[in-house]
N, C-alpha and C positions, 0 to 999 in steps of 0.2 A: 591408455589400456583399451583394448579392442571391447567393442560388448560380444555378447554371446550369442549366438544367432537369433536366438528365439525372441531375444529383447530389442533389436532389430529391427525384427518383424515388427513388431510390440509399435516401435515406434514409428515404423512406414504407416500403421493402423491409423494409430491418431493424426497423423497430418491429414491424412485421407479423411478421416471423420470430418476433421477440423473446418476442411477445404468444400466439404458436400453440400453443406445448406447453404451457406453464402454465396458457393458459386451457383449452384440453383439459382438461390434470390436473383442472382446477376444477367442468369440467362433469362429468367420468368421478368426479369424489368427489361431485356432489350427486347423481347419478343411481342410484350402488350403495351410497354410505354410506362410513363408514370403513374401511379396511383394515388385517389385522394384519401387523406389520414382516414377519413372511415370506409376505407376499405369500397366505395363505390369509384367506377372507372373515370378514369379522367374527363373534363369535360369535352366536348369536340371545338376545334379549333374557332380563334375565337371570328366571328363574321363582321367585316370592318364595310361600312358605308363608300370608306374611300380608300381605300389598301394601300401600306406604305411600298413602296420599292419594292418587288422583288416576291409580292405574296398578292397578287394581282392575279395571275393565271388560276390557282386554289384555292380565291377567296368564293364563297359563299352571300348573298345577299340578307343581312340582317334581318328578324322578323321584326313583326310590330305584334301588340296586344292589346287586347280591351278589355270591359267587364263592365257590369253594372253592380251598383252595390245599394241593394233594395231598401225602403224604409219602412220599417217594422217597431209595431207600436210606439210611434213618433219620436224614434228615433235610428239613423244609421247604419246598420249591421256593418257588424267588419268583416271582413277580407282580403285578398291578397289577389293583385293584379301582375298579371308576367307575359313576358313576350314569348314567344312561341317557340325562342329558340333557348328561353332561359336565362338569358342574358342579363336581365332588367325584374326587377323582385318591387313593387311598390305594394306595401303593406298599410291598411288601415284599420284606426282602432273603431270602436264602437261611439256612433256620434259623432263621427269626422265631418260629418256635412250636417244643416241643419233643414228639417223637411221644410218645406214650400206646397202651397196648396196647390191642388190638382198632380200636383208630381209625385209618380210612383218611387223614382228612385234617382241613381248620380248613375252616367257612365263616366268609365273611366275609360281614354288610350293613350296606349304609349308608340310612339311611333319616332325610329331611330331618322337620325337629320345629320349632317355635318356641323363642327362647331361654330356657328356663325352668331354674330361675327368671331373673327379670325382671332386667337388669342391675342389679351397686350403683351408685350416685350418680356418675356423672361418667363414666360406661361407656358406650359407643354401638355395638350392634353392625350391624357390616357386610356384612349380607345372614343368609341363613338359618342355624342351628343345624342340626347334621348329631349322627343317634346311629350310632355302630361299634360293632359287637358281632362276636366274632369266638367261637364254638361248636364244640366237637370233634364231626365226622360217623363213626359214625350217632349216639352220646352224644347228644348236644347242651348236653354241661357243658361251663362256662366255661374256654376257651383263653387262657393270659395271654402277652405279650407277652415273648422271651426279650431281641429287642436293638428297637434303637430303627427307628420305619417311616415313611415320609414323606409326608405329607397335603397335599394342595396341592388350595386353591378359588378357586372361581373368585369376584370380587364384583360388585357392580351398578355400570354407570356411573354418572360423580359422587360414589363413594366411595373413600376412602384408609384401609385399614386399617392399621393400624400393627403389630398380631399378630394370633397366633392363640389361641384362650383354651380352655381344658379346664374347663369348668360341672361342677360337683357341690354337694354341699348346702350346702361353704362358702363355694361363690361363682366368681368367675372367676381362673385362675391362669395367666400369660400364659406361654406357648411361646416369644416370640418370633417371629420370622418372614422371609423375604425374597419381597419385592413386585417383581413382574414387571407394570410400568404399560402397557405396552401392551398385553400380554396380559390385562391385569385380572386375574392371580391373585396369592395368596398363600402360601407354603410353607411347612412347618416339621415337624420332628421329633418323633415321637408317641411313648412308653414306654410307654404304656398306653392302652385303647380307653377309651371315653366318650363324651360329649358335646362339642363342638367350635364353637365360632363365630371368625369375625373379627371383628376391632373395633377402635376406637382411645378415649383416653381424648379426653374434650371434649366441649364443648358439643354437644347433640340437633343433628341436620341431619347432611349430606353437606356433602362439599368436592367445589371443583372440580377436574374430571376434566381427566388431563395426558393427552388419547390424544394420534391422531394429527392432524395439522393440516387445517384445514376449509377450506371456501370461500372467505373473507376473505383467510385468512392466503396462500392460492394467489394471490390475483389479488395480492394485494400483493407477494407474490415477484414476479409477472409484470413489473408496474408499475415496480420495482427494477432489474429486468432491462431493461426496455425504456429507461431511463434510462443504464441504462451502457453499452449500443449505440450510445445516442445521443453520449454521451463521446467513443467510440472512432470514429464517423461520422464526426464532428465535428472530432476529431483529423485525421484523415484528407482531410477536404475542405481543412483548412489548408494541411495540407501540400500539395495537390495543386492548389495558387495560384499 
């Protein structure tokens, strides 16, 4: 049975409703890119030391960062040490270093390196090697770590590191880690400064990236959505027989 014009209409209405936001969303993500879950813009791409194949002409050169973290009524202050580019998050609690006479405080830098050495056999690591060194000012001898400090980086999209690994001459010793996938970073707990990569064990290559959802995937919610409009249209003109 034919509908009636008016309900017709009716129902060209709601597909169009249906189809409006989602396809918005769809053109508002191809136009600015992904966005991170709290709503702040993606970060800028990520700055590799040694650029794989292919992202060598648009890479960027890594920053470095430093800081000093002052000592106050003999003990530590904490804060938070980051490379310039954001990349690299080295957080310290209160007391992390223990004062030394004559010295005002610790510096801290962090300064991005390639992974050397070279991983062992079945090791992939996931973006740049970072060295921390942390220095008694004005001294400049070495400050060791009293309690544990928390390092958090950032990785490249299309990779899934699994930790975070502390490099010295015998190799890589894994940290552990907890992975923050939309944000792309990695965190974990530091006892001592060094050398630092992410990475996971497995075969060479990246894996695919779980960010946020793309263009496809929008118009196909739309499409879902405009289908179950149509359900409930449809329910509704029967009833209205």
């Amino acid at each position: 049975m034919q509908l009636p014009r008016h309900r017709r209409r009716s129902a060209i209405w709601l597909v169009c409703r249906a189809l409006t936001v989602p396809i918005g969303a769809a053109l508002t993500l191809a136009a600015a890119g992904p966005a991170r879950a709290d709503g702040i813009a993606t970060p800028e791409p990520y700055h590799w030391v040694s650029p794989p194949p292919g992202q060598a002409a648009g890479n960027q050169a890594p920053a470095s960062g430093s800081g000093t973290v002052a000592f106050t009524g003999g003990q530590a202050e904490p804060g938070s040490i980051f490379t310039d580019d954001g990349q690299v998050t080295f957080s310290l609690p209160q007391g992390a270093f223990a004062p030394a006479t004559g010295q005002t405080g610790v510096r801290i830098a962090i300064t991005p390196v390639r992974p050397q050495p070279a991983p062992p056999a079945g090791y992939v690591p996931d973006g740049n090697a970072y060295s921390i060194t942390a220095t008694y000012e004005p001294s400049a001898a070495p400050a060791i770590l009293l309690t544990p400090a928390l390092l958090d980086m950032r990785y490249p999209p299309g990779h899934r590191p699994e930790s975070i690994y502390r490099i010295d001459g015998s190799g890589w010793t894994s940290l552990g880690g907890s992975v923050q996938t939309l944000l792309q970073t990695i965190d974990a707990r530091i006892s001592q400064t060094g050398r630092f990569v992410a990475g996971h064990q497995g075969a060479a290559g990246t894996s695919a990236s779980s960010g946020p959802p793309g263009l496809l995937f929008v118009i196909a919610l739309a499409l879902v959505s405009a289908g179950v409009l149509l359900l409930i249209a449809g329910v509704r003109f029967r009833r209205g027989r």
